[in-house]
N, C-alpha and C positions, 0 to 999 in steps of 0.2 A: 808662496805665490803660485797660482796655478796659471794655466792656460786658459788662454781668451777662447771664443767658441770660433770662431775663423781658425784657430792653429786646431783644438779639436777637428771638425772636421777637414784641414788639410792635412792632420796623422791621420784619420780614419779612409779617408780617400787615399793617399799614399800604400794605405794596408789593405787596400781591395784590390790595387794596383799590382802589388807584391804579391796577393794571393792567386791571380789570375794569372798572371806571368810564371809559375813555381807549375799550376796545372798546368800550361802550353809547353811549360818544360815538360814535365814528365809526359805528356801526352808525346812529342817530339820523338823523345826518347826512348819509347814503347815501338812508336811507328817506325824507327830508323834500326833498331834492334828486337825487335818481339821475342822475347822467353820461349816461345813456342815453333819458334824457328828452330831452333836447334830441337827440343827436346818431340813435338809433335812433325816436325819436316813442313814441305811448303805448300800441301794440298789444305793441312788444315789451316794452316797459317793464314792461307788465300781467306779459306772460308772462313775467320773469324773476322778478319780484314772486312769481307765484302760486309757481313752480316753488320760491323758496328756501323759500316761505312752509307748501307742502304736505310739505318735506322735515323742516322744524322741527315741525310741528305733528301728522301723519300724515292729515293729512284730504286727501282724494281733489277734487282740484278741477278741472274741468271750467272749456274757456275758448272763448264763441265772441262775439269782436271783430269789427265789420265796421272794415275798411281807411281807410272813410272819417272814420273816429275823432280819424284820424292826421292828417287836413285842418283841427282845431280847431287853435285860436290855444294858444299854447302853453300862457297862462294856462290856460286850458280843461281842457287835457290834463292839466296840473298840479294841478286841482282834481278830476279826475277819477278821477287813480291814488293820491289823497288819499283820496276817498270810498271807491275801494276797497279800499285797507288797511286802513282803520277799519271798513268792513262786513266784511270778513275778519275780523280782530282780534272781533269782535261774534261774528260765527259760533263762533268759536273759543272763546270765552271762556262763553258764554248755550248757545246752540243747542242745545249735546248732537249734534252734526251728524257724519258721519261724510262725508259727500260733497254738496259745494256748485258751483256753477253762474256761473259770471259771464257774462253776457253783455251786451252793450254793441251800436250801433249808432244812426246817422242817419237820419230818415225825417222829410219835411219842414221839413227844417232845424233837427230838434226831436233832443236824444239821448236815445236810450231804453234 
């Protein structure tokens, strides 16, 4: 005995359901830990960020990092490409913005 076409497609919609949920996971998961945080540090980090982020969204975004960025404790830097996705995500969502600005940098031991 098979299945009627209503249970077909309510496994086939259940499995698109599943398969899109499994991408937001791992999408999640990249964003809240990126591989390249550790092994590239947080200027490229920023700049792979901005680059998928300007692809998805069309907004024109502007990056200038100073190097010394990349000398914070990792936590630091991890809290840093945090802030910036969520000020992005802010832009994106509030602003009305068609082109934004990141920039970053160390000046007395202070980031600015």
């Amino acid at each position: 005995m098979g299945l009627s076409s209503d249970e077909i497609n309510w496994w086939d919609e259940t499995e698109a359901c599943l398969e899109q949920a499994q991408r937001e996971i791992r999408t999640f998961s990249y964003l809240m830990h990126p591989p390249t945080l550790q092994t590239d540090k947080l200027v490229a980090s920023i700049g792979q960020f901005i680059a998928g982020f300007a692809d998805r969204t069309g907004l024109d975004i502007k990056m200038g990092l100073s190097p010394q960025l990349d000398q914070l404790s990792f936590q630091m830097q991890r809290t840093l490409l945090r802030v910036t996705q969520e000020a992005l995500a802010n832009v994106h969502r509030h602003a009305a913005a068609s082109r934004v600005r990141v920039n970053g940098r160390v000046v007395a031991g202070r980031v600015h």
